[in-house]
C-alpha positions as CSV (number, residue, x, y, z in Angstrom):
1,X,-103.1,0.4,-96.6
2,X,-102.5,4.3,-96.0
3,X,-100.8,5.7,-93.2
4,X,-102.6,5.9,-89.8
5,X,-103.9,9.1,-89.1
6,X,-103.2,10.1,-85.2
7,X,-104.3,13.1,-83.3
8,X,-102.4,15.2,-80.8
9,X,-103.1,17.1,-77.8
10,X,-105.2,19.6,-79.5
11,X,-106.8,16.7,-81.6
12,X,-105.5,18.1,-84.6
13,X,-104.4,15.0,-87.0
14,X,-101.0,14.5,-88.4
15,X,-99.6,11.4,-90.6
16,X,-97.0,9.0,-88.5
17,X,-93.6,8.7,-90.5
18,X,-93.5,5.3,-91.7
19,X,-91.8,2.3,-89.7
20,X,-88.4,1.6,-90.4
21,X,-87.8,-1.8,-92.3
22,X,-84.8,-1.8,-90.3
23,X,-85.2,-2.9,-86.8
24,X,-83.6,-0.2,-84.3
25,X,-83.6,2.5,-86.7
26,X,-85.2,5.9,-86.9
27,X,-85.1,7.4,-90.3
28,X,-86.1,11.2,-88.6
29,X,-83.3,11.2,-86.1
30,X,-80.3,9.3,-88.7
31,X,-81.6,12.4,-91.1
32,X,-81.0,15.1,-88.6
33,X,-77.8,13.4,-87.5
34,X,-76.7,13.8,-90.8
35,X,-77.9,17.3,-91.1
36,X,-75.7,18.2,-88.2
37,X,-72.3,16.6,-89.2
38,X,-73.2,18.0,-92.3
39,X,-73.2,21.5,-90.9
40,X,-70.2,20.7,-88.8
41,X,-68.6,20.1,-91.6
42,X,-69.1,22.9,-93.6
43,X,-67.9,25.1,-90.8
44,X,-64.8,23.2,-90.7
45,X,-64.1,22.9,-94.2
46,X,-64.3,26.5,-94.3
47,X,-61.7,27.2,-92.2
48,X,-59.4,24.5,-93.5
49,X,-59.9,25.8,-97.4
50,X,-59.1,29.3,-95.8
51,X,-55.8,27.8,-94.1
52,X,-54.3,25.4,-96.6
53,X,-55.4,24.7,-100.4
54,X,-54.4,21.1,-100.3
55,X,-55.1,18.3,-102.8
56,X,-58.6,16.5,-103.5
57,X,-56.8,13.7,-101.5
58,X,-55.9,16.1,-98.5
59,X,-59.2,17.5,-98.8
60,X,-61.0,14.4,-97.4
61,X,-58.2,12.9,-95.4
62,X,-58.5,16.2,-92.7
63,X,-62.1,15.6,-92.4
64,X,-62.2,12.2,-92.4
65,X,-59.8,13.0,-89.5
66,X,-61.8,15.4,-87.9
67,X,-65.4,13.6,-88.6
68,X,-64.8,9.7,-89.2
69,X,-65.4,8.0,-92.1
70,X,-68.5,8.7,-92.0
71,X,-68.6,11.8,-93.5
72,X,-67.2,10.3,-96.5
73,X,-71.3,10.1,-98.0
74,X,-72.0,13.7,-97.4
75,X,-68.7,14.8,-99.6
76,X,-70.9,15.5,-102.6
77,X,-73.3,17.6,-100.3
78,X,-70.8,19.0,-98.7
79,X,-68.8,20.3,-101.8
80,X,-71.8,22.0,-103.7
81,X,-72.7,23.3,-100.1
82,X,-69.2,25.3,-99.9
83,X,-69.6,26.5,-103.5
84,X,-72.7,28.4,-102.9
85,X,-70.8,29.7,-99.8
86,X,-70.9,33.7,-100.1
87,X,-68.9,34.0,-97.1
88,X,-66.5,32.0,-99.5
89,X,-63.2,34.3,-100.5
90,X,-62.7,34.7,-104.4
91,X,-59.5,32.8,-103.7
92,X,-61.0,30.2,-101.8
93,X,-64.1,30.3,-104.2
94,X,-61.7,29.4,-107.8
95,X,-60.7,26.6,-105.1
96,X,-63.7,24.6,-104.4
97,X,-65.1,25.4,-107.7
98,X,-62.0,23.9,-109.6
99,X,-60.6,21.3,-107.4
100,X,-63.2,20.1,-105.2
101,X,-65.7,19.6,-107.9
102,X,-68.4,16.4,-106.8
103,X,-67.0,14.3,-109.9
104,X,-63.1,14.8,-108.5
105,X,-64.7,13.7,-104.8
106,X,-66.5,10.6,-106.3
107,X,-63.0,9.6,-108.4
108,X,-61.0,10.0,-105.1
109,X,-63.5,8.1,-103.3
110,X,-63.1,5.1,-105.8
111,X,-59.7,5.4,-105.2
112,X,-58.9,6.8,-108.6
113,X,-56.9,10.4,-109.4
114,X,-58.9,13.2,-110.7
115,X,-58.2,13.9,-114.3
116,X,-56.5,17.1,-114.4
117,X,-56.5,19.9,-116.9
118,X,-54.4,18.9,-120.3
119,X,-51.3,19.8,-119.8
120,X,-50.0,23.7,-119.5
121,X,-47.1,23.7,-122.2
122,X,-46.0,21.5,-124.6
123,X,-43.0,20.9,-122.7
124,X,-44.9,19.4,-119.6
125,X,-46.3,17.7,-121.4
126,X,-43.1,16.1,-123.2
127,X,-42.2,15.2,-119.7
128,X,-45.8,13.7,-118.8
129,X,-45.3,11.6,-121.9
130,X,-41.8,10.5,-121.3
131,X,-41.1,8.0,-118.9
132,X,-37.7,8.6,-119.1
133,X,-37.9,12.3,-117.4
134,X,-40.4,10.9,-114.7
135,X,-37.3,9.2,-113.1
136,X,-35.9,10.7,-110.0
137,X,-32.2,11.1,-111.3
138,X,-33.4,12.0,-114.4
139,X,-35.1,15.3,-112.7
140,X,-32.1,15.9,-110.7
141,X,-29.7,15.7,-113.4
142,X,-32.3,18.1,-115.2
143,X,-32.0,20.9,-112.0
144,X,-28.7,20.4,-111.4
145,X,-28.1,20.9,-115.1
146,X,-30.3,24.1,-115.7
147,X,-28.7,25.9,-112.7
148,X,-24.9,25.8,-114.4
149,X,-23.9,28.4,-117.1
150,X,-25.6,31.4,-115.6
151,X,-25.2,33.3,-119.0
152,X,-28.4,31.8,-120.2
153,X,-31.7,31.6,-118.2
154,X,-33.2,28.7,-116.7
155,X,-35.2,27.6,-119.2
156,X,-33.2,27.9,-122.0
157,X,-30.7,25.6,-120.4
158,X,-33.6,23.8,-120.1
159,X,-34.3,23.7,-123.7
160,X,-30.8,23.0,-124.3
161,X,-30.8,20.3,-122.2
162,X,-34.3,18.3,-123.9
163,X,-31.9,18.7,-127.3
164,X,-28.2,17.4,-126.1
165,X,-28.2,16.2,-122.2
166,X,-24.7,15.6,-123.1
167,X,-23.9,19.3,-124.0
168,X,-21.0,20.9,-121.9
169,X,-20.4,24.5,-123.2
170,X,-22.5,26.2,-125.5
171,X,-22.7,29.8,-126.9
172,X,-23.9,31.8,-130.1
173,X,-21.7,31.2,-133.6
174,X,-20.7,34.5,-132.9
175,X,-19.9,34.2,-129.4
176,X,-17.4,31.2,-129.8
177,X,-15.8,33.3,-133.0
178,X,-15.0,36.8,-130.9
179,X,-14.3,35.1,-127.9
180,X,-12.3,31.9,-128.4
181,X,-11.9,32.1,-132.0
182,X,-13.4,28.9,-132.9
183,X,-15.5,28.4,-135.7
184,X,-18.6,26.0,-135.4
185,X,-18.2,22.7,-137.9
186,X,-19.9,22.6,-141.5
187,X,-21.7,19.8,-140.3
188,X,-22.5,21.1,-136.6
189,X,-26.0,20.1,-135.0
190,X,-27.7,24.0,-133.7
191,X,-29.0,23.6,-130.2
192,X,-32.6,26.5,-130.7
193,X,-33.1,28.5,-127.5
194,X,-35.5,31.7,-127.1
195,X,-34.0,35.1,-127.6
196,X,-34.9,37.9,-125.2
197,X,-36.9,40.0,-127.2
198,X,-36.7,38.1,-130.4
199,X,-37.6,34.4,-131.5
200,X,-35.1,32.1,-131.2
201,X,-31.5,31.9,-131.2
202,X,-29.2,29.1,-132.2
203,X,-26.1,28.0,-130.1
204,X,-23.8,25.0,-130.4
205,X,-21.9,22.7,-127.9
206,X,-18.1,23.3,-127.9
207,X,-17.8,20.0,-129.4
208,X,-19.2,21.3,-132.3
209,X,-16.2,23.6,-133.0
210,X,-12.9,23.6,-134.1
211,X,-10.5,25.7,-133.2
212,X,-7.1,27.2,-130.7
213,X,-6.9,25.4,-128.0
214,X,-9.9,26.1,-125.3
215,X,-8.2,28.0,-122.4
216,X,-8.6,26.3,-118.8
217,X,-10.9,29.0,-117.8
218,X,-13.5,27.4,-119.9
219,X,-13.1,24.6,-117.8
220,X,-14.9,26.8,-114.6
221,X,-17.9,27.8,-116.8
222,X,-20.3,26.2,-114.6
223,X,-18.4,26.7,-111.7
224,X,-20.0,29.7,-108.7
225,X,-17.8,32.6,-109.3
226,X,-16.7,34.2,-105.8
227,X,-19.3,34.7,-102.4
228,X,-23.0,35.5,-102.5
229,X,-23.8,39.3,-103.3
230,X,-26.2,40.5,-100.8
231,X,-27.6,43.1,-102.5
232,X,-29.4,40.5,-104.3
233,X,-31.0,40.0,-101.3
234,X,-32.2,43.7,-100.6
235,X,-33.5,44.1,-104.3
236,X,-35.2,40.9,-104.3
237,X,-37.0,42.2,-101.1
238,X,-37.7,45.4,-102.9
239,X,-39.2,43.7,-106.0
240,X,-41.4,42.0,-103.2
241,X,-42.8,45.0,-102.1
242,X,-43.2,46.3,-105.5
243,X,-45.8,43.0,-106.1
244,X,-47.8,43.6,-103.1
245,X,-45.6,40.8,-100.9
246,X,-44.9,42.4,-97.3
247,X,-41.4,40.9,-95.7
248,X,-41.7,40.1,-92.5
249,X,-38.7,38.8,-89.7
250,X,-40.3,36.1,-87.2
251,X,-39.0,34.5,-84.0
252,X,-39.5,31.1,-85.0
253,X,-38.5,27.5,-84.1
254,X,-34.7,26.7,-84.9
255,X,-36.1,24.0,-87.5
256,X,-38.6,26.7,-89.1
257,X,-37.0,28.8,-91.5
258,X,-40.2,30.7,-92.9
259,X,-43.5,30.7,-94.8
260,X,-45.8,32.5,-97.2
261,X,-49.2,33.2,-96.2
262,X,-52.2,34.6,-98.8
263,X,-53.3,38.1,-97.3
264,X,-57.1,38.2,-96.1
265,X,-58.8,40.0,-98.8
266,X,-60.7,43.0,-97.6
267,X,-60.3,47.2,-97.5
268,X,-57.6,47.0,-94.8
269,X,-55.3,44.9,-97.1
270,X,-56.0,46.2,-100.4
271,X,-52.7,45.8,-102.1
272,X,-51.0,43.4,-100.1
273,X,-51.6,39.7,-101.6
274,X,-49.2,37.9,-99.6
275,X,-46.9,38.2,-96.3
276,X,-43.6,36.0,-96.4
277,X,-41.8,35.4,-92.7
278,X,-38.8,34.6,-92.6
279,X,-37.2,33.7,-89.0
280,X,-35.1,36.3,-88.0
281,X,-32.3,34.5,-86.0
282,X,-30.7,33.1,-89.5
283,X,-27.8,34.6,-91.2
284,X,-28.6,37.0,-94.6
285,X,-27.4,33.5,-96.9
286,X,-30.2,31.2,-95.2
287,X,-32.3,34.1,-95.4
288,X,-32.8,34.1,-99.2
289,X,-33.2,30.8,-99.4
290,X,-35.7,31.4,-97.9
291,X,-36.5,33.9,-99.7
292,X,-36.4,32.4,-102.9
293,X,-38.3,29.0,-101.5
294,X,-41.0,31.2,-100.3
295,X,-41.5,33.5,-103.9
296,X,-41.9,30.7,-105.8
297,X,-44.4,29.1,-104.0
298,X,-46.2,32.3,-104.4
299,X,-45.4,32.7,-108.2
300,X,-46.1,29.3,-108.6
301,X,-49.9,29.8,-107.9
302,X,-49.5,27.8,-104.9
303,X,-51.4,29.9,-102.7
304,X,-54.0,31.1,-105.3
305,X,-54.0,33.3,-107.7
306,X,-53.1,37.4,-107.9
307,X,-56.8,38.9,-109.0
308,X,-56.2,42.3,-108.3
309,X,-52.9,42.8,-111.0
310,X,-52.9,38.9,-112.4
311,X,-48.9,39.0,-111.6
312,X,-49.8,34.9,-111.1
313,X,-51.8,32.4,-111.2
314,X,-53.4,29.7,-109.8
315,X,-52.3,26.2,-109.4
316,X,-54.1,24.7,-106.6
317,X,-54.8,21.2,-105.9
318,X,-51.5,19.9,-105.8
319,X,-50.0,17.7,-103.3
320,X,-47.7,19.0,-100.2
321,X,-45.0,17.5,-101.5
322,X,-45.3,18.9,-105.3
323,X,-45.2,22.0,-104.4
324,X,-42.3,21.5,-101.5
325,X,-40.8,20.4,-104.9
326,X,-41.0,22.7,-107.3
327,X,-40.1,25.0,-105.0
328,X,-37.1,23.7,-103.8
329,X,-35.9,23.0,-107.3
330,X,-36.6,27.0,-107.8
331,X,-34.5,27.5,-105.0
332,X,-32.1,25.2,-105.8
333,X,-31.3,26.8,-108.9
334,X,-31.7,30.5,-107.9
335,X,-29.4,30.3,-105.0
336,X,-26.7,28.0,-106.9
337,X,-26.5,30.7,-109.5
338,X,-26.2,33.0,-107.2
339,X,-23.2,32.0,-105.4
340,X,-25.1,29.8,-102.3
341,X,-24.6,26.0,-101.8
342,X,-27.7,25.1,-100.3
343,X,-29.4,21.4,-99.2
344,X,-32.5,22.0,-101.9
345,X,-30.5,19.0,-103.8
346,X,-31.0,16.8,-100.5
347,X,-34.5,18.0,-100.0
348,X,-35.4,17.4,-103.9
349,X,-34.4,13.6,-103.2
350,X,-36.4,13.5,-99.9
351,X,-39.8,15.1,-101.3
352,X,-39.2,12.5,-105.0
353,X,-39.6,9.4,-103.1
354,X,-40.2,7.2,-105.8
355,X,-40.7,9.7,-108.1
356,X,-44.4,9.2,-108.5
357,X,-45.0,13.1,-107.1
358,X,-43.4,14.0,-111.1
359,X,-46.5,13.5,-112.9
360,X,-48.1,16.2,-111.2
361,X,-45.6,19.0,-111.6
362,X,-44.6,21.7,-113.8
363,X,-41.3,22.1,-115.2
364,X,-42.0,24.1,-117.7
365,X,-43.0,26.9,-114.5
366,X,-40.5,25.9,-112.5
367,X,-37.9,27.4,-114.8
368,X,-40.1,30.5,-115.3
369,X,-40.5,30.9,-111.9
370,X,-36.6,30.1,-111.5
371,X,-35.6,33.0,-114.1
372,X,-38.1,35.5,-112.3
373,X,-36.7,35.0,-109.2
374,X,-33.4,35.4,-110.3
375,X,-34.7,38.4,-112.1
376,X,-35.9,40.1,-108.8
377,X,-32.4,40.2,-107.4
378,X,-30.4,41.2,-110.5
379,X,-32.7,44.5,-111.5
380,X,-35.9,46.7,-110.3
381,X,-39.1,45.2,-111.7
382,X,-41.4,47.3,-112.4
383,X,-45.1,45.3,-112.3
384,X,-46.7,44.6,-115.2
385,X,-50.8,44.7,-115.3
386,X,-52.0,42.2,-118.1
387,X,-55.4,42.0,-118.0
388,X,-55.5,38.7,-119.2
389,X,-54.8,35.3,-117.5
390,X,-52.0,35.8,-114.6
391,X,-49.1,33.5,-115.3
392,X,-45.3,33.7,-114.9
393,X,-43.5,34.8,-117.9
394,X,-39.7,34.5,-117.8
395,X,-37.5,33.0,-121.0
């Protein structure tokens, strides 16, 4: 049988919507409902994409918060809704599309981890495969160890350090010959590291060679040779400006020591990608802490990436405390070179946990990022424009 066919005021006939075979329920107002909390959504989803970049996770846990759970079946809806968004920002737009795609929302929803892309280096993805670098001492002993013997960057302690944890002292055949006068063994094992403008280079341990006797000073190698240079500080600040980051001094809460924040992208900013603040009533040392904390989040791709020079990428979707730790151990390892004793080693331990959080970091641009930074205070950069992919370069 057909639908009945009823007539209004004006007799004109229109079709009832069929019954509901659920007692109580009204298909036509449970479909506008949903059309409203769907639109609610999509307002608020806006502004919290344009606030923080958070993970898939995150994502759903802030509107579950703000909606119910609910609003868990219009996820789907509600992601291809915000990527057809033209009041979207390019930033906010290489967001949705890349982190808040419907198939990530489903896997969350399962309870499952979106597959990410492959790996970014081969040596992240050493330390995906190896269990033994996924432990928490494992990645502090790794910081702590990359930050010492500031005559070599970051990473190539790094690669140094993959080769012979063990290593104490290491330097060039011909460094250990002018220097000490020790000559490396017949039967030494090279450590390969990359040369600034070259290849490689190979170095050796200091038990590797034979020799005089090692004078006590090579003892304090690793040691922070006297107090902190601020002029670090003033050239890392005038690097900033140089990349389009505006400095900024804040009255903020005793506990609040700063934060980076993407610029809004339109004619009145054009140039300026990111503002840092920095909370004026600390001394010039906790400032570039700071500092540093606050760059490599930046550099990192944390907040997005740099589409008007591509000085960095993007790197979005990670959790809040991944990127609270790779940029601590980027300030840990800045500032300890630099002649600062800081609490990054404490915070490191507080945002591992259990050292689950490893899996979904970068090592391999945390020491890029590390050497930049260090970079910024130690010389004048003058920006590069690559026209390619934006990424961190720094050996």
């Amino acid at each position: 049988m057909g639908d009945a066919l009823n007539t209004d005021a004006k007799g004109q006939g229109y079709l009832s919507p069929p019954a509901s075979p659920l007692p109580g329920r009204n298909p036509a107002a449970d479909e506008s409902a949903e059309r409203e909390l769907l639109a609610q959504a999509h307002e608020f989803a806006l502004t919290l994409i344009a606030r923080k970049q958070g993970s898939t996770d995150e994502f759903i846990e802030a509107l579950v918060a703000e909606f119910g759970t609910g609003v868990k079946i219009l996820l789907v809806d509600l992601v291809n809704l915000l990527a057809e968004d033209d009041r979207l920002k390019r930033f906010d737009r290489e967001y949705v599309t890349s982190y808040l795609k419907p198939a990530d929302i489903e896997t969350v929803l399962r309870g499952e981890k979106p597959k990410r892309i492959a790996s970014e280096s081969t040596l992240d993805e050493l330390f995906a495969r190896s269990s033994a670098y996924l432990s928490t001492d494992k990645f502090v002993e790794l910081i702590q160890f990359t930050s010492k013997l500031r005559e070599y960057s970051p990473y190539n302690n790094m690669l140094v350090y993959l080769q012979r944890p063990d290593a104490t002292h290491w330097a060039t055949a011909s460094h250990w010959r002018k220097k000490f006068n020790r000559k490396v063994k017949d039967d030494a094992r090279p450590l390969i590291m990359l040369q600034p403008m070259g290849p490689v280079m190979l170095v050796y341990d200091v038990t590797d060679t034979e020799g005089p006797q090692l004078p006590a000073l090579l003892a304090d190698l690793f040691a922070v040779e006297g107090s902190f240079n601020f002029e670090i500080f003033d050239r890392t600040i005038e690097n900033c400006t140089g990349a389009g980051i505006v400095i900024k001094y804040r009255k903020l809460g005793a506990h609040h020591a700063g934060t980076a924040i993407r610029a809004p992208q339109d004619a009145g900013t054009r140039g300026i990608k990111a503002t840092i603040e920095l909370n004026e009533a600390h001394d010039l040392a906790a400032r570039y802490a700071t500092l540093c904390h606050e760059i490599a989040h930046i550099y990192l791709g944390h907040l997005g990436a740099d589409l008007e020079d591509n000085l960095w990428g993007a790197r979005l979707g990670m959790t809040r405390n991944q990127r609270e730790l790779e940029a601590e151990a980027v300030t840990y390892t800045v500032c300890y070179r630099a002649g600062l004793t800081t609490k990054s080693a404490e915070y490191l331990a507080g945002y591992l946990g259990d050292g689950k959080e490893l899996a979904g970091i970068s090592v391999d641009m945390v020491m890029k990022t590390a050497g930049l930074v260090e970079r910024m205070g130690r010389e004048l950069i003058r920006p590069k424009r690559p026209k390619g992919e934006g990424a961190t370069k720094q050996s």
